[in-house]
PyMOL Python script that loads the backbone (N, CA, C, O; Angstrom):
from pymol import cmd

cmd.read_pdbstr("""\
ATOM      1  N   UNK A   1    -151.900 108.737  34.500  1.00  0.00           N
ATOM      2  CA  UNK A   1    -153.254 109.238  34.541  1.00  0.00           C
ATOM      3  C   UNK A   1    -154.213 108.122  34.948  1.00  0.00           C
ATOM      4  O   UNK A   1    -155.132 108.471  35.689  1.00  0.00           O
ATOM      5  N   UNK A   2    -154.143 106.588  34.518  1.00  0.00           N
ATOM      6  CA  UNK A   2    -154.683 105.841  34.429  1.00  0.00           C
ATOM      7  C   UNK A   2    -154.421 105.905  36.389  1.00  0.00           C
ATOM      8  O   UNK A   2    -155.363 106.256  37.099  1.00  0.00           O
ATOM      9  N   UNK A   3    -153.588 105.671  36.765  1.00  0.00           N
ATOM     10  CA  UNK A   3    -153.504 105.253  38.454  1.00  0.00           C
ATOM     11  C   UNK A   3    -154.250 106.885  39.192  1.00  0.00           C
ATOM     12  O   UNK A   3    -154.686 106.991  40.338  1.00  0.00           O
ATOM     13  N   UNK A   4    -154.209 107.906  38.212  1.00  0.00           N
ATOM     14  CA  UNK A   4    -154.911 108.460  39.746  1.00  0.00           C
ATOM     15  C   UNK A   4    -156.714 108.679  39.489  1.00  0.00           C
ATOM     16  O   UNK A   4    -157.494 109.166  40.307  1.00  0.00           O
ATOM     17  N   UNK A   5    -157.096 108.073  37.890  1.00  0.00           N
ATOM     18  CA  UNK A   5    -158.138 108.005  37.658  1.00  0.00           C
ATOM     19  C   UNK A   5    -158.799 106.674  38.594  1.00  0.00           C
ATOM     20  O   UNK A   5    -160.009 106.462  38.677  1.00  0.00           O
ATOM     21  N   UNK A   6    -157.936 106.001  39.140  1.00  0.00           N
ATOM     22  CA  UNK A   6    -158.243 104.013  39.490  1.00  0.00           C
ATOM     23  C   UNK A   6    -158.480 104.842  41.237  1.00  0.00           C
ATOM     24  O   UNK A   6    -159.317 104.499  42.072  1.00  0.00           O
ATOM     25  N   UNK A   7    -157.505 105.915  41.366  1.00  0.00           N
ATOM     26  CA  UNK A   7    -157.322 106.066  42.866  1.00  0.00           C
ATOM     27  C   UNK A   7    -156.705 105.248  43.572  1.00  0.00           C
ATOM     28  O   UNK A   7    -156.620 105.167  44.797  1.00  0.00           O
ATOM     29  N   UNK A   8    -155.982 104.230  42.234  1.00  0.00           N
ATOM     30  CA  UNK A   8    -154.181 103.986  43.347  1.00  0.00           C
ATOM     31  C   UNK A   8    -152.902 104.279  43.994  1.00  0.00           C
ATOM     32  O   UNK A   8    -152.128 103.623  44.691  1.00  0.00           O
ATOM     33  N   UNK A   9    -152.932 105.740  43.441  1.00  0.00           N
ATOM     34  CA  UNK A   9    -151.524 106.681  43.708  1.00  0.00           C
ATOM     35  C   UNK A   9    -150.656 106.027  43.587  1.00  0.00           C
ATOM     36  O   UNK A   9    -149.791 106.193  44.448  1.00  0.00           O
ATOM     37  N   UNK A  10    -150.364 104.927  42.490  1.00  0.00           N
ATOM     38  CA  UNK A  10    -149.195 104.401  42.089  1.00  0.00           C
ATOM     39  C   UNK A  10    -148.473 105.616  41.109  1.00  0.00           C
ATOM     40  O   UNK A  10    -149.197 106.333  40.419  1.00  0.00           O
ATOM     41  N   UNK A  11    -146.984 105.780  41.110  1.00  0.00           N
ATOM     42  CA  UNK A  11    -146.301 106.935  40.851  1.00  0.00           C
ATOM     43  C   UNK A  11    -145.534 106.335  40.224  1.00  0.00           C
ATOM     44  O   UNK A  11    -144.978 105.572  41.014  1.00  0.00           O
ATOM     45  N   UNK A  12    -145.133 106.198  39.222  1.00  0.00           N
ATOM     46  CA  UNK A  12    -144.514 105.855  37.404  1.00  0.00           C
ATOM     47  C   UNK A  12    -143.631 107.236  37.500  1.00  0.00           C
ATOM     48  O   UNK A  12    -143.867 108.351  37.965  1.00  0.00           O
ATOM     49  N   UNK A  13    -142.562 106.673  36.878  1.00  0.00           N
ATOM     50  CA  UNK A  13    -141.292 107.539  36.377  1.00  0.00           C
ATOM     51  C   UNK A  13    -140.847 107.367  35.135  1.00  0.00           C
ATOM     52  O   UNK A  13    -141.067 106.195  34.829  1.00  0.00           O
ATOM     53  N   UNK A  14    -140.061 108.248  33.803  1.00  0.00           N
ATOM     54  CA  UNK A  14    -139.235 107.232  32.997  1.00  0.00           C
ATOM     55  C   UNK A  14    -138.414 108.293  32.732  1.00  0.00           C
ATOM     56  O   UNK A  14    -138.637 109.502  32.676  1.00  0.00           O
ATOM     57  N   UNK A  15    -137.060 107.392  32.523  1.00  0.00           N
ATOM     58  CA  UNK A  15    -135.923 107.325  32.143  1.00  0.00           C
ATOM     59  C   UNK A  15    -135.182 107.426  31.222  1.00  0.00           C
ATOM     60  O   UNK A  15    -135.001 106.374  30.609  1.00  0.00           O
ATOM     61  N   UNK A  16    -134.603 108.394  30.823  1.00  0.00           N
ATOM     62  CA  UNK A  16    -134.164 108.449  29.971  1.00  0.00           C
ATOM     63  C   UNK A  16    -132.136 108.554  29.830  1.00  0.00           C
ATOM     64  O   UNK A  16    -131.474 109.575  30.017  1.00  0.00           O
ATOM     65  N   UNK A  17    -131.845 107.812  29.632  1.00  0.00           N
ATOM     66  CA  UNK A  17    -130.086 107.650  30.150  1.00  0.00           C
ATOM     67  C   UNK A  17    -129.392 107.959  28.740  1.00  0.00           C
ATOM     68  O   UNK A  17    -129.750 107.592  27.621  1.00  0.00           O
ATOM     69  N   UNK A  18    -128.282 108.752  29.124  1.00  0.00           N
ATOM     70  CA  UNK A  18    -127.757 109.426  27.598  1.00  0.00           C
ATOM     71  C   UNK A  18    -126.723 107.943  28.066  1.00  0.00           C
ATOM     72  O   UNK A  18    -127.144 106.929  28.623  1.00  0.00           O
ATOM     73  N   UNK A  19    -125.140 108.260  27.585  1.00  0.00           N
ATOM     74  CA  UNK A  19    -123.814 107.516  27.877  1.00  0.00           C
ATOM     75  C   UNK A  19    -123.672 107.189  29.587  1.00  0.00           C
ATOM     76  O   UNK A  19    -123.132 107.966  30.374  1.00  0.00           O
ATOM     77  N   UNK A  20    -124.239 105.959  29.932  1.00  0.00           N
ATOM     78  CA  UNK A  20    -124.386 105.408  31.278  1.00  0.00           C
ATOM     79  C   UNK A  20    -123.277 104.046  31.104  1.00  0.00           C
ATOM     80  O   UNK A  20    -123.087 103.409  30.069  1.00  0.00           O
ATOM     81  N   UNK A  21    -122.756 103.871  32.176  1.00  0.00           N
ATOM     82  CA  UNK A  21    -121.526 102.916  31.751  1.00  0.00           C
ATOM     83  C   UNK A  21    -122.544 101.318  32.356  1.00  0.00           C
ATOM     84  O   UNK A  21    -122.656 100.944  33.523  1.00  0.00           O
ATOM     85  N   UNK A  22    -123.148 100.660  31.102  1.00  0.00           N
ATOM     86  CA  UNK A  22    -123.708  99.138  31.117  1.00  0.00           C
ATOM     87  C   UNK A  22    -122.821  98.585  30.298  1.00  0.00           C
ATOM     88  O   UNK A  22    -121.643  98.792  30.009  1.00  0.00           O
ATOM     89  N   UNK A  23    -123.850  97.657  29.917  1.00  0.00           N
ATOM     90  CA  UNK A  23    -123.360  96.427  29.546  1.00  0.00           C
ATOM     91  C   UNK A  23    -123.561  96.313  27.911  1.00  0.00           C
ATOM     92  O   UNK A  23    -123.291  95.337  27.211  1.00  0.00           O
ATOM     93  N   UNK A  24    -124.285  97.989  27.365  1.00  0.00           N
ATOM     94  CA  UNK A  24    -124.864  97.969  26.330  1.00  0.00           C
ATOM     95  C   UNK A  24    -123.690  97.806  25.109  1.00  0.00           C
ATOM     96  O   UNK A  24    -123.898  97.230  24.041  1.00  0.00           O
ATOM     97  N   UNK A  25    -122.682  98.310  25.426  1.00  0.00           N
ATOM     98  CA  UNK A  25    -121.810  97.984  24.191  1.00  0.00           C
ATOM     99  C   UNK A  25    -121.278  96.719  23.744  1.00  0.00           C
ATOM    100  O   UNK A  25    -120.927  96.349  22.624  1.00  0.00           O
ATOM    101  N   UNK A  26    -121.297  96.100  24.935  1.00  0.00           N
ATOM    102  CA  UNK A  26    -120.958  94.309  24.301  1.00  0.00           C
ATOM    103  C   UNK A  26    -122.255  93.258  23.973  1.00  0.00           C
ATOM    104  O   UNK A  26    -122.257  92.029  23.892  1.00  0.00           O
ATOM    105  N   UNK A  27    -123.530  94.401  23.795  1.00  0.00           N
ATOM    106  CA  UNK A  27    -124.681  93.777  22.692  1.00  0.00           C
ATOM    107  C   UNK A  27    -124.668  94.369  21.611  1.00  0.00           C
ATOM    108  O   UNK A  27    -125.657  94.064  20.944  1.00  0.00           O
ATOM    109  N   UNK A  28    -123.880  95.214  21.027  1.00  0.00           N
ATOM    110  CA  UNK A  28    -124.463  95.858  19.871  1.00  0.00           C
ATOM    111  C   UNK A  28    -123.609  95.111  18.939  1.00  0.00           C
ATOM    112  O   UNK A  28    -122.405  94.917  19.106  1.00  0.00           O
ATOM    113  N   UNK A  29    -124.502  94.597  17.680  1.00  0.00           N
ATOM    114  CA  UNK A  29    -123.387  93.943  16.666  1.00  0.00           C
ATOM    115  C   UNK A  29    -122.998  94.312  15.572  1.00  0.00           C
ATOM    116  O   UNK A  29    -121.916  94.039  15.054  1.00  0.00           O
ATOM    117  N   UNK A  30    -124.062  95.120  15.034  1.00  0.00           N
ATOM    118  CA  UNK A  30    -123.255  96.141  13.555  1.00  0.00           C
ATOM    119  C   UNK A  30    -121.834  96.796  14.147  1.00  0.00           C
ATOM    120  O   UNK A  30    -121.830  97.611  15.070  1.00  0.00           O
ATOM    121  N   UNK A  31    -120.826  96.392  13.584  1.00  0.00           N
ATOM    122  CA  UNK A  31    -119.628  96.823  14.084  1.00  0.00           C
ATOM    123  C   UNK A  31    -119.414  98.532  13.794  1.00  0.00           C
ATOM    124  O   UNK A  31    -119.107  99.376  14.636  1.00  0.00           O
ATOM    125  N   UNK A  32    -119.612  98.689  12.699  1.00  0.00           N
ATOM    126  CA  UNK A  32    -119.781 100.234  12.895  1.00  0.00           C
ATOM    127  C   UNK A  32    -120.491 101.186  13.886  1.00  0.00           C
ATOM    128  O   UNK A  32    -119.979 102.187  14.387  1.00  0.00           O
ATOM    129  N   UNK A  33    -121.725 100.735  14.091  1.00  0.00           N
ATOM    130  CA  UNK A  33    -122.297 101.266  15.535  1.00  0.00           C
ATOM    131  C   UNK A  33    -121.780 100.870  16.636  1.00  0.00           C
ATOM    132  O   UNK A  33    -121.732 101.585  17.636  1.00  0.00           O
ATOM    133  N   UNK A  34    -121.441  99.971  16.591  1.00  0.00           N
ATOM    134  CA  UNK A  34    -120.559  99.684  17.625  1.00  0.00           C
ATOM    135  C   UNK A  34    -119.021 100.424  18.297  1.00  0.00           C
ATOM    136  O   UNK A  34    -118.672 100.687  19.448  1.00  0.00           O
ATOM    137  N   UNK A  35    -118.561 100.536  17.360  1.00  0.00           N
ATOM    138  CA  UNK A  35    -117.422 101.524  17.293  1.00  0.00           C
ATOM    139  C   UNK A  35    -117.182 103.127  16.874  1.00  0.00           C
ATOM    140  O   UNK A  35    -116.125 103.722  16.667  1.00  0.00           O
ATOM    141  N   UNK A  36    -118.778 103.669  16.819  1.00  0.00           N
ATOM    142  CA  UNK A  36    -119.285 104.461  17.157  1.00  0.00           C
ATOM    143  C   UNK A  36    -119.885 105.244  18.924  1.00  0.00           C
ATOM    144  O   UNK A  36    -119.834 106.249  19.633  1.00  0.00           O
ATOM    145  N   UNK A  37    -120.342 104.048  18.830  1.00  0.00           N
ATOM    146  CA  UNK A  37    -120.602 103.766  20.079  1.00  0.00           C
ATOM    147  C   UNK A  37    -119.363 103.850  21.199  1.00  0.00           C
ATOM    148  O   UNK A  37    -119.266 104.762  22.020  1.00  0.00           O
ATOM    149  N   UNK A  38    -118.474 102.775  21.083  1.00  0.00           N
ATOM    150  CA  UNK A  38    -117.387 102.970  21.803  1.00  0.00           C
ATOM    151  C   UNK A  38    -116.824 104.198  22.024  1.00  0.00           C
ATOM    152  O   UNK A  38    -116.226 104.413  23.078  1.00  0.00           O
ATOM    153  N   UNK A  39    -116.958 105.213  20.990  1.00  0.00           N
ATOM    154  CA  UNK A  39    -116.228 106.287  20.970  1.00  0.00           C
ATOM    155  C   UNK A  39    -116.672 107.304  21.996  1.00  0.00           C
ATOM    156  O   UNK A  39    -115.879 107.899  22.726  1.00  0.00           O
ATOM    157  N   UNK A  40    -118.273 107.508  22.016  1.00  0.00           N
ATOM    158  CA  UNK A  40    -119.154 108.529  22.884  1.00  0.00           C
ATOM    159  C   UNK A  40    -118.702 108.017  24.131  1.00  0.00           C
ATOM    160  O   UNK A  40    -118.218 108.737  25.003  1.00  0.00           O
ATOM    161  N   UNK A  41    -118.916 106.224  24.279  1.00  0.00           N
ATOM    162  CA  UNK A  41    -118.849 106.289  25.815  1.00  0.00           C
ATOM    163  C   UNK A  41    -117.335 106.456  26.148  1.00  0.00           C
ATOM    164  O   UNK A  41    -116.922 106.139  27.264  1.00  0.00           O
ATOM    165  N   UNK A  42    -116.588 106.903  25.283  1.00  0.00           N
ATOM    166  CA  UNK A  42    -115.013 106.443  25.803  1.00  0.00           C
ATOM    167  C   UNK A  42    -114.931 108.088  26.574  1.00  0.00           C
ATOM    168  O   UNK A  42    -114.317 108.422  27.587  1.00  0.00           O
ATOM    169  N   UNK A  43    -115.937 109.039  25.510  1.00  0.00           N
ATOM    170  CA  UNK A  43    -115.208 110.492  26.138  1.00  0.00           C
ATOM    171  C   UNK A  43    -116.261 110.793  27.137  1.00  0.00           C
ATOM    172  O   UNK A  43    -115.887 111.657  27.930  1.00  0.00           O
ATOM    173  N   UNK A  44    -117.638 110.285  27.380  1.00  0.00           N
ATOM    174  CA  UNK A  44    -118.600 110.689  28.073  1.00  0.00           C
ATOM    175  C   UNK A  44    -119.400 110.195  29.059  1.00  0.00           C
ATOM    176  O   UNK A  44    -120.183 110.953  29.629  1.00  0.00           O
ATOM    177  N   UNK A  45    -119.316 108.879  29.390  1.00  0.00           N
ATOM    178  CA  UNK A  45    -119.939 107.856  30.156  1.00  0.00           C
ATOM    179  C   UNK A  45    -120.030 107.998  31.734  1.00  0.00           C
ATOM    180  O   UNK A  45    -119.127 108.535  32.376  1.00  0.00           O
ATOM    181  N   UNK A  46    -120.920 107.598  32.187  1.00  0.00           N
ATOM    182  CA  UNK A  46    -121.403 108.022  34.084  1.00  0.00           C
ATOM    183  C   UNK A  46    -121.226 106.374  34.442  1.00  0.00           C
ATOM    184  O   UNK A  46    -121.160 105.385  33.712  1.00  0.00           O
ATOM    185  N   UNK A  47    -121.181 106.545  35.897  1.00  0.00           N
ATOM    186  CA  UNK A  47    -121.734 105.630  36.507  1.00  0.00           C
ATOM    187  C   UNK A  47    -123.340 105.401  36.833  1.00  0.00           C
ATOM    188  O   UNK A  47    -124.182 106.131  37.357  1.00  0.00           O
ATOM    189  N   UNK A  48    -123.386 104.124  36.314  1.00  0.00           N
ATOM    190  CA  UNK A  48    -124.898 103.794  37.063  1.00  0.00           C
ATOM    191  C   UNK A  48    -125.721 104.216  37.913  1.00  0.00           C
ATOM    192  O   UNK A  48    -126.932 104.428  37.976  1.00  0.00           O
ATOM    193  N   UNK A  49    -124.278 104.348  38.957  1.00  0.00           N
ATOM    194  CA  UNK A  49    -124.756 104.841  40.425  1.00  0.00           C
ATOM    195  C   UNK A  49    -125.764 106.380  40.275  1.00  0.00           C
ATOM    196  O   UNK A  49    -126.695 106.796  40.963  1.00  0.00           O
ATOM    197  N   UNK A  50    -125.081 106.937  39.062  1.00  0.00           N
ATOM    198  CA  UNK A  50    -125.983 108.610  38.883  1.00  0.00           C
ATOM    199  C   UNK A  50    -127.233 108.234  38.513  1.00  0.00           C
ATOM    200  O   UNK A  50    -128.095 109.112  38.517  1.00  0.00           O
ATOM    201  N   UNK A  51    -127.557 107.034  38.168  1.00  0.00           N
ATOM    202  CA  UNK A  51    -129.263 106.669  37.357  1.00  0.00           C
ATOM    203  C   UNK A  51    -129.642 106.448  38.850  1.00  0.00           C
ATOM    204  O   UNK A  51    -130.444 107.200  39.404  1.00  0.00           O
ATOM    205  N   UNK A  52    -129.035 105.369  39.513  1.00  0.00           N
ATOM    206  CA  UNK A  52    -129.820 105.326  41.044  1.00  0.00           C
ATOM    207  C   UNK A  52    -129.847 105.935  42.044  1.00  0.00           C
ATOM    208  O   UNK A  52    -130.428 105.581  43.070  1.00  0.00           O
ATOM    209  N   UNK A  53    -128.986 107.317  41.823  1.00  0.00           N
ATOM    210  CA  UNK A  53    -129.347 108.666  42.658  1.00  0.00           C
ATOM    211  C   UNK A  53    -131.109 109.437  41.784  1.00  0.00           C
ATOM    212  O   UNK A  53    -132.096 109.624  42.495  1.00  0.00           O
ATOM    213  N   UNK A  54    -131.124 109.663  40.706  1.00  0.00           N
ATOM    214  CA  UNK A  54    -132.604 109.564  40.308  1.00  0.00           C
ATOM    215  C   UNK A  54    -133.267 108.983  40.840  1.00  0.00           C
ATOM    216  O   UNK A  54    -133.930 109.586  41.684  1.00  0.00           O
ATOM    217  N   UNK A  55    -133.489 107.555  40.689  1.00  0.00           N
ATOM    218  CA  UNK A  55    -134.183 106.656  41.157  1.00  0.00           C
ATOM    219  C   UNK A  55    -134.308 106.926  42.527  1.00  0.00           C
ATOM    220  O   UNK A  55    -135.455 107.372  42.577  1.00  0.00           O
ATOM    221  N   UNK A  56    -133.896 106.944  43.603  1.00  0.00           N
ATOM    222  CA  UNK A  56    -133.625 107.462  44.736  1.00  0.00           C
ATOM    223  C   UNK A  56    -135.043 109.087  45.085  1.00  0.00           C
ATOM    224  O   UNK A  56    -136.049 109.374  45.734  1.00  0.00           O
ATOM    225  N   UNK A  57    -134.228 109.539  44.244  1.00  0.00           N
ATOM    226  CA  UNK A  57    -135.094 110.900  44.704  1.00  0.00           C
ATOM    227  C   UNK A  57    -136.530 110.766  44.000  1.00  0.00           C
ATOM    228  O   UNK A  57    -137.473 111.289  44.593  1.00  0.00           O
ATOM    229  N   UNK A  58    -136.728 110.236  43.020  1.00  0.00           N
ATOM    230  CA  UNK A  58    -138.145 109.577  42.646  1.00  0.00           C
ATOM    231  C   UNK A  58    -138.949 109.101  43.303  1.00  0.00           C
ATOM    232  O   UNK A  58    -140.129 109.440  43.214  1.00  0.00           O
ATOM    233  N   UNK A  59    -138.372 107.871  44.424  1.00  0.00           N
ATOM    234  CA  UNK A  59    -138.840 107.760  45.344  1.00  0.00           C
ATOM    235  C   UNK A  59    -138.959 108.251  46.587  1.00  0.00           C
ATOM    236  O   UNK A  59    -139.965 108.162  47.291  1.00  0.00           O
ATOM    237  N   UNK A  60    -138.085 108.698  46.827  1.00  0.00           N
ATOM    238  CA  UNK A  60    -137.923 109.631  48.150  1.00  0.00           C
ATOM    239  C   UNK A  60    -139.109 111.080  47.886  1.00  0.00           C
ATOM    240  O   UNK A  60    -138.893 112.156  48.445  1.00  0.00           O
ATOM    241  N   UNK A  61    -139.924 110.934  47.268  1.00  0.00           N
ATOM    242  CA  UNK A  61    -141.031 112.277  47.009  1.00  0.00           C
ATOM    243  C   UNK A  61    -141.836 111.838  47.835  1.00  0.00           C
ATOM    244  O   UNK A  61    -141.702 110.657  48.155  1.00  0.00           O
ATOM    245  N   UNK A  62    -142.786 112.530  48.367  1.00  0.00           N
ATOM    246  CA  UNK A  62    -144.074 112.178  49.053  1.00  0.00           C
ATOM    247  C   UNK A  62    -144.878 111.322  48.358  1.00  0.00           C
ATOM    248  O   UNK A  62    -144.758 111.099  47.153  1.00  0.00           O
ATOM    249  N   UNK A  63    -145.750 110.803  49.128  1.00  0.00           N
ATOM    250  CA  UNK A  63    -146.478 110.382  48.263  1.00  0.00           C
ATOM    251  C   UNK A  63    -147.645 110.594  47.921  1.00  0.00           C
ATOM    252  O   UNK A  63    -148.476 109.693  47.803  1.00  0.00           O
ATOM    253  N   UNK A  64    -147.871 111.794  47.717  1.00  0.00           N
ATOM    254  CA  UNK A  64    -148.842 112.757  46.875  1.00  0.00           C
ATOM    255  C   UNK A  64    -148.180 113.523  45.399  1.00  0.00           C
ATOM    256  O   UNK A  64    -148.728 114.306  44.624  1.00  0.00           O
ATOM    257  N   UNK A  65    -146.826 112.958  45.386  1.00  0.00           N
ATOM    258  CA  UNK A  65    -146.282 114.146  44.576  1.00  0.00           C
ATOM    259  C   UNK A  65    -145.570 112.721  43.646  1.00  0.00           C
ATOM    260  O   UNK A  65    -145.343 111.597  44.094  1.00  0.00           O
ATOM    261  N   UNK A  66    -145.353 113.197  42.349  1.00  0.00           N
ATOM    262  CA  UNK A  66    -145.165 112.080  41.580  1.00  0.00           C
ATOM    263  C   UNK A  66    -144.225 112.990  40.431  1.00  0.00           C
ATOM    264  O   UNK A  66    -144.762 114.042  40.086  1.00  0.00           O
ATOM    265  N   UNK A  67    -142.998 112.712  39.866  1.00  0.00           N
ATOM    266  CA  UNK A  67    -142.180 112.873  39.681  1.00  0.00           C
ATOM    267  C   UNK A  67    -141.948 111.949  37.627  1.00  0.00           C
ATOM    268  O   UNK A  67    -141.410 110.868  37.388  1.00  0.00           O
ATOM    269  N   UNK A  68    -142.518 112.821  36.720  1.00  0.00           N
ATOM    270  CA  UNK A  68    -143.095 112.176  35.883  1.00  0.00           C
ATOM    271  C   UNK A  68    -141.700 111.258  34.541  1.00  0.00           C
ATOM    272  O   UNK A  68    -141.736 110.126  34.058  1.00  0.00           O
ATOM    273  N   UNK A  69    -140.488 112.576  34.326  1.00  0.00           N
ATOM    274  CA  UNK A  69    -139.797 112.166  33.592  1.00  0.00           C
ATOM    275  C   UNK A  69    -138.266 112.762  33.908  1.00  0.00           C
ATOM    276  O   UNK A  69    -138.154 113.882  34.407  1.00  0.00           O
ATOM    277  N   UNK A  70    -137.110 111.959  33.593  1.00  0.00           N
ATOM    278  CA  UNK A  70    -135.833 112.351  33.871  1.00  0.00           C
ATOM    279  C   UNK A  70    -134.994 111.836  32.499  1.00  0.00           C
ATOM    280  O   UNK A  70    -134.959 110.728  31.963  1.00  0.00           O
ATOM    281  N   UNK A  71    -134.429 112.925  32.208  1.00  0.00           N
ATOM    282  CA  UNK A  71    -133.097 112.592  31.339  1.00  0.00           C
ATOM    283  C   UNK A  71    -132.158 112.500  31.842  1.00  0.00           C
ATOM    284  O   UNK A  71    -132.108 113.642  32.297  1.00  0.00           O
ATOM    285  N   UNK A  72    -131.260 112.031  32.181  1.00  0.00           N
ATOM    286  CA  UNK A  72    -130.147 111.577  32.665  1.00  0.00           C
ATOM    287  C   UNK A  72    -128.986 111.451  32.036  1.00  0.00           C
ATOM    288  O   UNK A  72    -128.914 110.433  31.347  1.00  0.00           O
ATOM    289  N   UNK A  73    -127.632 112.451  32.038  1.00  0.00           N
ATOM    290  CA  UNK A  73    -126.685 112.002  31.119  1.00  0.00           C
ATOM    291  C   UNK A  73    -125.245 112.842  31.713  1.00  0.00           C
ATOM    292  O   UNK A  73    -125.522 113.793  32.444  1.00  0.00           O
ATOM    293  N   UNK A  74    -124.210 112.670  31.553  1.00  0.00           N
ATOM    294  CA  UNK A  74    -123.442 113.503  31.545  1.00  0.00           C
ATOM    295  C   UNK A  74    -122.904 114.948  31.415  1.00  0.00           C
ATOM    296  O   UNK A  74    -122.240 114.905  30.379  1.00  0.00           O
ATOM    297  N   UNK A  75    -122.869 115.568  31.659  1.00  0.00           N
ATOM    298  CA  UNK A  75    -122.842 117.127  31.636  1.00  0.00           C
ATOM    299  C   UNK A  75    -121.869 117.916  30.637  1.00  0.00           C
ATOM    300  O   UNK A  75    -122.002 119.073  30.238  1.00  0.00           O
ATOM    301  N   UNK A  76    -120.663 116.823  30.277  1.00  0.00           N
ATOM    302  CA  UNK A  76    -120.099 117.367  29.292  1.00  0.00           C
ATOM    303  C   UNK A  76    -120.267 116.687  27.833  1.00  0.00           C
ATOM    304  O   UNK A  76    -119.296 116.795  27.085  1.00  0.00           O
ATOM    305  N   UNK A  77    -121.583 115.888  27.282  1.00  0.00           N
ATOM    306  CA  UNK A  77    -122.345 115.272  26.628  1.00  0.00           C
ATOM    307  C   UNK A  77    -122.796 116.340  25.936  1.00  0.00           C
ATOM    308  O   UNK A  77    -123.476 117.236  26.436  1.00  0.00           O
ATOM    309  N   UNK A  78    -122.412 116.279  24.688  1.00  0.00           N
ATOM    310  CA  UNK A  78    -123.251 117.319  23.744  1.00  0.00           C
ATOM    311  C   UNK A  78    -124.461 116.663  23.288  1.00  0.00           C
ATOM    312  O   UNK A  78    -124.297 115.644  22.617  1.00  0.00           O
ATOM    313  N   UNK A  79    -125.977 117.157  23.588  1.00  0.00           N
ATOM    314  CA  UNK A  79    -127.343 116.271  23.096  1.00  0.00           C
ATOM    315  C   UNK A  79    -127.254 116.530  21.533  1.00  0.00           C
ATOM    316  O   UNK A  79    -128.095 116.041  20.778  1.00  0.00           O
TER     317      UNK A  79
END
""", "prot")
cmd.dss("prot")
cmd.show_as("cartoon", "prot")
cmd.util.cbc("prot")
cmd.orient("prot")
């Protein structure tokens, strides 16, 4: 709101990534979440590459048209 009140047509997105295959499981240190963790991404996890097909079409919009929020996750991912 703030960019089209300024009249910069800067176009903001956010992200929201369910089980995406990073780097996030070899930061988590409570070992129980951790091996919690391991478990979701073992049966449910994407490639990255599906966050930067989003990213992609986010940008690929005109640029009059602005593209506000995406969840992103696997399809056989129970939310």
């Amino acid at each position: 709101m703030e960019s089209a009140q300024e009249g910069s047509n800067i176009r903001t997105a956010t992200i929201y990534p369910a089980a995406i295959r990073t780097e996030l499981l070899s930061t988590i240190t409570d070992p129980e979440a951790a091996q919690a963790m391991q478990s979701t991404y073992e049966h449910y996890q994407i490639s990255p590459s599906r966050v930067a097909n989003v990213v992609a079409f986010a940008i690929d919009q005109p640029e009059d048209t602005n593209v506000s929020e995406f969840t992103v996750g696997p399809t056989n991912q129970p939310w």
